[in-house]
Structures are given as C-alpha cells and as structure tokens.
N, CA, C and O of each residue as an XYZ file, in Angstrom:
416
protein
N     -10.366    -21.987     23.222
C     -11.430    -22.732     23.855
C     -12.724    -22.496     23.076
O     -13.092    -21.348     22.827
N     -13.417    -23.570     22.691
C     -14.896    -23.511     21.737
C     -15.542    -23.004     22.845
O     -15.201    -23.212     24.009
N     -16.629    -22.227     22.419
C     -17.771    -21.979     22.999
C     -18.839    -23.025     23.449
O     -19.329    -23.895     22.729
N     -19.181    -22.731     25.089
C     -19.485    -24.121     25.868
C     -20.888    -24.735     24.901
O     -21.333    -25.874     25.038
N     -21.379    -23.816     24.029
C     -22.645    -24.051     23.296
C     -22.505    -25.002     22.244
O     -23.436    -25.529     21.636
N     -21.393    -25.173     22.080
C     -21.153    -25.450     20.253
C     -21.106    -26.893     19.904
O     -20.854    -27.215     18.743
N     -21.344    -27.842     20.878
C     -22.016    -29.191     20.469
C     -23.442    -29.288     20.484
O     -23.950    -30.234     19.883
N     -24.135    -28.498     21.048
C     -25.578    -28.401     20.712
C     -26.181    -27.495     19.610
O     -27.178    -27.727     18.926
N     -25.290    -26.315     19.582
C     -25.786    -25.675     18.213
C     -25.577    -26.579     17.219
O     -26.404    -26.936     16.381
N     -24.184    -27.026     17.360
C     -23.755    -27.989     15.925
C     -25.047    -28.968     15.377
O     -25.408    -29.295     14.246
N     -25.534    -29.254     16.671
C     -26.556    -30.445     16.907
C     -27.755    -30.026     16.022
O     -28.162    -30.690     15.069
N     -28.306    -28.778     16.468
C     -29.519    -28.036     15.880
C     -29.284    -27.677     14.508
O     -30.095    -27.620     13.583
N     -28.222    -27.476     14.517
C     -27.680    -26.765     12.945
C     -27.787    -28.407     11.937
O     -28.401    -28.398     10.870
N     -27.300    -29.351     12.317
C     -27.353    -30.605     11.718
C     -28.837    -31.278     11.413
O     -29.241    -31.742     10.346
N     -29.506    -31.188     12.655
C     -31.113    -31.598     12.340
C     -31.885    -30.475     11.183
O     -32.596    -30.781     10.225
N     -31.576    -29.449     11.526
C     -32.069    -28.377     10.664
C     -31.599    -28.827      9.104
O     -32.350    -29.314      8.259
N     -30.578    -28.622      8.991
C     -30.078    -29.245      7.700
C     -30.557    -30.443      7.398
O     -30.585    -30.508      6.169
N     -30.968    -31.475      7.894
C     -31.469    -33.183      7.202
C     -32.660    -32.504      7.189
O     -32.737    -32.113      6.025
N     -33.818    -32.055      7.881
C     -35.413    -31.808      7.876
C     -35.166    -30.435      6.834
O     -35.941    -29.519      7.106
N     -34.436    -30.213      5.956
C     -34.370    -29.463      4.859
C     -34.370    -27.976      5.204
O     -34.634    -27.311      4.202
N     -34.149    -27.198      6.352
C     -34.572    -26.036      6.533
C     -33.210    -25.032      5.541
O     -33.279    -23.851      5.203
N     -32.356    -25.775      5.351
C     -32.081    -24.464      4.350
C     -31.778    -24.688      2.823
O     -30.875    -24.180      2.158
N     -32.904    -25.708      2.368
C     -33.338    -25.800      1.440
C     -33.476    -24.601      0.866
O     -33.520    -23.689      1.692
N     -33.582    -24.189     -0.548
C     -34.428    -23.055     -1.675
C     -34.229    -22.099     -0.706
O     -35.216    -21.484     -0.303
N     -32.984    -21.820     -0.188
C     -32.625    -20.011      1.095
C     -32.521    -19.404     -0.798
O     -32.182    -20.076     -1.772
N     -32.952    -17.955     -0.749
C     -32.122    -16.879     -1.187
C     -30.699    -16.982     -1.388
O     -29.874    -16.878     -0.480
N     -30.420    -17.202     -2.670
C     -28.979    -16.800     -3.121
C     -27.911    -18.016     -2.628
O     -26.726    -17.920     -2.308
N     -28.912    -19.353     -2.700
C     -28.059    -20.723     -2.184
C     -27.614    -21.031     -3.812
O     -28.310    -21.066     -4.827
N     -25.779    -21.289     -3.557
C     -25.129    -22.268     -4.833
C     -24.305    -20.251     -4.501
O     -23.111    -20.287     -4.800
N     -24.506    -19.580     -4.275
C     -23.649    -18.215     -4.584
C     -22.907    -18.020     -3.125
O     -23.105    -18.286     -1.939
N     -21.816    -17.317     -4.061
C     -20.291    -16.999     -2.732
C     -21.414    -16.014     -2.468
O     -22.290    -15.577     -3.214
N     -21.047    -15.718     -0.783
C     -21.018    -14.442      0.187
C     -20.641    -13.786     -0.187
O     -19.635    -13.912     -0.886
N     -21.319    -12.495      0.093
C     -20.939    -11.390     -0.589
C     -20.226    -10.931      0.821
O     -20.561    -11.134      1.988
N     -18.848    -10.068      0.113
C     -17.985     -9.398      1.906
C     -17.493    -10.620      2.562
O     -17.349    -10.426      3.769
N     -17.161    -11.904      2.158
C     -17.162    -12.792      2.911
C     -15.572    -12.782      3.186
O     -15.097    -13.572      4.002
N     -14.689    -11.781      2.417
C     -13.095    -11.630      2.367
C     -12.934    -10.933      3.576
O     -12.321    -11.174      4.616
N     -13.627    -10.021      3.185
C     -13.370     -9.478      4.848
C     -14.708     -8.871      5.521
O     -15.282     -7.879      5.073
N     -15.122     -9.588      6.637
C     -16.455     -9.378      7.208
C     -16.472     -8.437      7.984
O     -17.517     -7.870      8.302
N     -15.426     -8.144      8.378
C     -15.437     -6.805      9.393
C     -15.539     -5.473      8.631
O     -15.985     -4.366      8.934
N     -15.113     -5.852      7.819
C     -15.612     -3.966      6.624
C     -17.339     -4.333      5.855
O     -17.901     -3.534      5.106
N     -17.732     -5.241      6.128
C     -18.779     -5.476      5.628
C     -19.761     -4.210      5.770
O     -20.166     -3.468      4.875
N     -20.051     -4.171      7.264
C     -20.723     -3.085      7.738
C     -20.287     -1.543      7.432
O     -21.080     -0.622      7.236
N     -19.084     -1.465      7.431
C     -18.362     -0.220      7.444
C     -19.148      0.263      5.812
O     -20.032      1.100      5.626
N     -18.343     -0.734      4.673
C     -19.185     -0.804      3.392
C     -20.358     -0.535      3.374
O     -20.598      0.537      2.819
N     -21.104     -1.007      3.711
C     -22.497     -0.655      3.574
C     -23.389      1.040      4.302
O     -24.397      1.684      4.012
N     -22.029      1.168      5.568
C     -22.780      2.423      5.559
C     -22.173      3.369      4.785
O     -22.615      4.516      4.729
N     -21.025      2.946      4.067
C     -20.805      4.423      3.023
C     -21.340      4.354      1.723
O     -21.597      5.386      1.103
N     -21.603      2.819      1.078
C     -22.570      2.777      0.194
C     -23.527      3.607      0.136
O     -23.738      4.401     -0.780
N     -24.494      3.379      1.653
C     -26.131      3.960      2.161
C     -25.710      5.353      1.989
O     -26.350      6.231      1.411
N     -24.575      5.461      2.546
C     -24.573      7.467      2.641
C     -24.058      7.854      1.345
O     -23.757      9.044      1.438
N     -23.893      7.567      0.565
C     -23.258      8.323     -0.555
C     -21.510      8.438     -0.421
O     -20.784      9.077     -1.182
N     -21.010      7.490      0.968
C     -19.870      8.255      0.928
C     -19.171      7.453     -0.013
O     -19.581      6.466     -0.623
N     -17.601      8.236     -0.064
C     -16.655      7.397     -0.954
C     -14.807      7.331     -0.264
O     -14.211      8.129      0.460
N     -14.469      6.336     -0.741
C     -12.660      6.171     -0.076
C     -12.642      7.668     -0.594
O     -13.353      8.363     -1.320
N     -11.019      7.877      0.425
C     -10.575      9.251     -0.116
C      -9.719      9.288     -1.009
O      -9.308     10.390     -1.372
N      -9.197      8.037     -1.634
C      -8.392      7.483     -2.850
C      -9.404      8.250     -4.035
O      -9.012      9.117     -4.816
N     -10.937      7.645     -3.947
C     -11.099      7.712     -5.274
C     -11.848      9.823     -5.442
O     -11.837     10.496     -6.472
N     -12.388     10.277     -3.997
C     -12.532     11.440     -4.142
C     -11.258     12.247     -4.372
O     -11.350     13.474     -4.379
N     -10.063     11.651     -4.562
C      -8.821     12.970     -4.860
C      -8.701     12.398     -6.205
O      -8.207     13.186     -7.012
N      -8.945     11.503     -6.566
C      -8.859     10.789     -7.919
C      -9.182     12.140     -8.943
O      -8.488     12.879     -9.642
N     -11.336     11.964     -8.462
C     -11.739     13.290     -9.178
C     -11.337     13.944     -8.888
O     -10.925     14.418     -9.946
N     -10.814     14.907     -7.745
C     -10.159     16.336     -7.934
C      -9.006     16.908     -8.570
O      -8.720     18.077     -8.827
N      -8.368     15.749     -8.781
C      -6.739     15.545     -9.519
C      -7.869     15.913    -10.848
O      -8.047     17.077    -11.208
N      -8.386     15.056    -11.319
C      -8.870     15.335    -12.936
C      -9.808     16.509    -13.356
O      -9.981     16.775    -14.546
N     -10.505     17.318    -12.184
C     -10.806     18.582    -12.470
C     -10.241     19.524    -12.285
O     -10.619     20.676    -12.498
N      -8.798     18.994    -11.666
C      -7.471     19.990    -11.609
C      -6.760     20.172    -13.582
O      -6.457     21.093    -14.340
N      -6.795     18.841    -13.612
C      -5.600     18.942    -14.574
C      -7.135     19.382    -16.366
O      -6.972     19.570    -17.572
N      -8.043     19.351    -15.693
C      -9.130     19.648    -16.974
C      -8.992     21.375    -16.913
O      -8.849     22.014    -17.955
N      -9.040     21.914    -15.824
C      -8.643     23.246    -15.059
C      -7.658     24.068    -15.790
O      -7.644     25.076    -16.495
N      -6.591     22.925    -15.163
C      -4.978     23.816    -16.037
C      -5.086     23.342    -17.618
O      -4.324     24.028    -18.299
N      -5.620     22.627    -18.187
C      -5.954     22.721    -19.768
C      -6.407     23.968    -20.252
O      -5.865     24.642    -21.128
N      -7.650     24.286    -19.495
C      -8.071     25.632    -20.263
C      -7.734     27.064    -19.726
O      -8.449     28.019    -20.034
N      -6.648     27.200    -18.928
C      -5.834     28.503    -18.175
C      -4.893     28.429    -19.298
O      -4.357     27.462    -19.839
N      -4.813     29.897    -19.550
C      -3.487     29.993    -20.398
C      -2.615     31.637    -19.576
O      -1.609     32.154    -20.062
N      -3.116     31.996    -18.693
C      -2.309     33.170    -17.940
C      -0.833     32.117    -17.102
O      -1.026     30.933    -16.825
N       0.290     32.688    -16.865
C       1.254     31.566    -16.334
C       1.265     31.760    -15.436
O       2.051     31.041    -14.817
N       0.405     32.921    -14.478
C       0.431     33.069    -12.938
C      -1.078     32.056    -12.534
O      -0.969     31.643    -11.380
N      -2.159     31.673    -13.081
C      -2.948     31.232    -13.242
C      -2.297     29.515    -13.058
O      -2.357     28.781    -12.073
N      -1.606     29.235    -14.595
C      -1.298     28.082    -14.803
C      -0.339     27.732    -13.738
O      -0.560     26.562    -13.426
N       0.608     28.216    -13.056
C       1.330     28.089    -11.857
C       0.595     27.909    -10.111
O       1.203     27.685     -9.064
N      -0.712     28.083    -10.305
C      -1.351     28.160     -8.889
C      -1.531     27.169     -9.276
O      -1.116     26.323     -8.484
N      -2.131     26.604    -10.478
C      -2.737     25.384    -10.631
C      -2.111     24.252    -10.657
O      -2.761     23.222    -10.481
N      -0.866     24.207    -10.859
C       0.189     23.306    -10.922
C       0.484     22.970     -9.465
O       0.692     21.842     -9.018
N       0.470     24.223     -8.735
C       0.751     23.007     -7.519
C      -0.169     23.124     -6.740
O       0.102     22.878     -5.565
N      -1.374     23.475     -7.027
C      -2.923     22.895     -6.600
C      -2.643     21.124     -6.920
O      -2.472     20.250     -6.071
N      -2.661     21.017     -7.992
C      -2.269     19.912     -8.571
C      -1.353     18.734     -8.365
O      -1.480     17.521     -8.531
N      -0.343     19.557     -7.926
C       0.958     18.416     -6.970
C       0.565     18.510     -5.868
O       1.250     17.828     -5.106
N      -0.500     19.214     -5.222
C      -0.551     18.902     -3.592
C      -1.279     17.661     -3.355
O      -1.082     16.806     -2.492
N      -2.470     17.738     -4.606
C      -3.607     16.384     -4.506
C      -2.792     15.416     -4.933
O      -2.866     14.425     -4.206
N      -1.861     15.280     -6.037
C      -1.348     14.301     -6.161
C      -0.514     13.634     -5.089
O      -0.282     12.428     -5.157
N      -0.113     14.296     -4.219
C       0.951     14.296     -2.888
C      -0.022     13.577     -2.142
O       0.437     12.514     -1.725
N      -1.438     13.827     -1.766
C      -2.190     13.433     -1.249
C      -2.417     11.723     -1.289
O      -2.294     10.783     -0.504
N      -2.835     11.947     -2.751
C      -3.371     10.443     -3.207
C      -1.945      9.684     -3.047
O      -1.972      8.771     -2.221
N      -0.853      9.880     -3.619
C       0.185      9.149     -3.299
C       0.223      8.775     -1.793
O       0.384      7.577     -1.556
N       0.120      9.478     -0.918
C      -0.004      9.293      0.525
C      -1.127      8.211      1.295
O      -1.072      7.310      2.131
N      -1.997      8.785      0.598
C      -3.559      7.755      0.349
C      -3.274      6.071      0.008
O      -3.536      5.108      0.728
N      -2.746      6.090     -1.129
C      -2.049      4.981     -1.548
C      -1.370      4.259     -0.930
O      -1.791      3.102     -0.899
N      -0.339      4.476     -0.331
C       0.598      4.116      0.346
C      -0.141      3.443      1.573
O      -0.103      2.227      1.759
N      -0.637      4.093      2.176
C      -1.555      4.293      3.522
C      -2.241      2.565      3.316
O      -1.987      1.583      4.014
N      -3.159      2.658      2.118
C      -3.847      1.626      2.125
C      -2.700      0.178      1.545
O      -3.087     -0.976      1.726
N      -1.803      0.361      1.104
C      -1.310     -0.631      0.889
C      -0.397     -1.259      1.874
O      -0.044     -2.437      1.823
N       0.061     -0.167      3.016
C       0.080     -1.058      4.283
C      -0.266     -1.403      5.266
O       0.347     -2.196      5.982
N      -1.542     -0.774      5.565
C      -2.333     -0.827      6.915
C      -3.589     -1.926      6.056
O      -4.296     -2.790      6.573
N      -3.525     -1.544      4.766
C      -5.504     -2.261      4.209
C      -6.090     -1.444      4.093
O      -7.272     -1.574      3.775
C-alpha cells in the first residue's frame, strides 16, 4: 500500500522540478554515493568518522606483522609460537571471510 501522501508529494516534487528548484544542486549528473546499499550508509560513515575498520582488513595487518615477526626469529621455540600465532589469525580471517560472503 503507497503512502496516503504520495500523490501530493509527487505533486510538489513535480512543480518543484518545472520552477527549476533542483537545478545547479551539488554533485547533479553524479551517481549517489552508498546508493548500493543505503542501509550501511550510516553504519559507513560512523566508522569512517571514528577511525574504525572491518575486522577482515585489521587481521589482514596482524597476519603481516606476524609473518614480518617470524622472518626475523631464528630461535625454533620462538619461530614455533609464532607459527601458530599466525595460523590462529589466519583461522580468523578465513572465518571473517566466510562470514561476510554469506550474511554481506
């Protein structure tokens, strides 16, 4: 069922448009930005604002200051903690992965 409004907005929205009101808008002739999916729009923007990041790409870096880690260890009780320091994050991100490729 349309919303009981929506032959008169349509209405306003149509006059607005002939008397030119969205003439020369900001960023007219360009796709929406987020327009794929509008409901993460917001979500996006507050982890942008905060600094945050997916947890895909923060195990990303920890995998690679793992394996920069076990490059320069040469003890094999050393190089062995680090190895499966190393398979646990990878266990992770694989999990991570997965996660997003069937939920989104």
């Amino acid at each position: 069922m349309d919303h009981p409004l929506i032959d008169h907005i349509s209405r306003v929205i149509a006059k607005a448009e002939k008397d030119g009101a969205f003439d020369d808008l900001p960023g007219a002739g360009k796709p929406i930005a987020d327009l794929h999916a509008p409901g993460d729009a917001v979500l996006d923007r507050l982890m942008r604002e905060s600094g945050a990041k997916p947890q895909a790409v923060t195990l990303k870096a920890e995998i690679a200051k793992s394996k920069a880690r076990l490059a320069a260890l040469t003890g094999e009780e050393a190089r062995r903690e680090e190895m499966r320091v190393l398979a646990e994050l990878e266990m992770r991100l694989s999990i991570e992965m997965e996660a997003v490729r069937r939920y989104g």
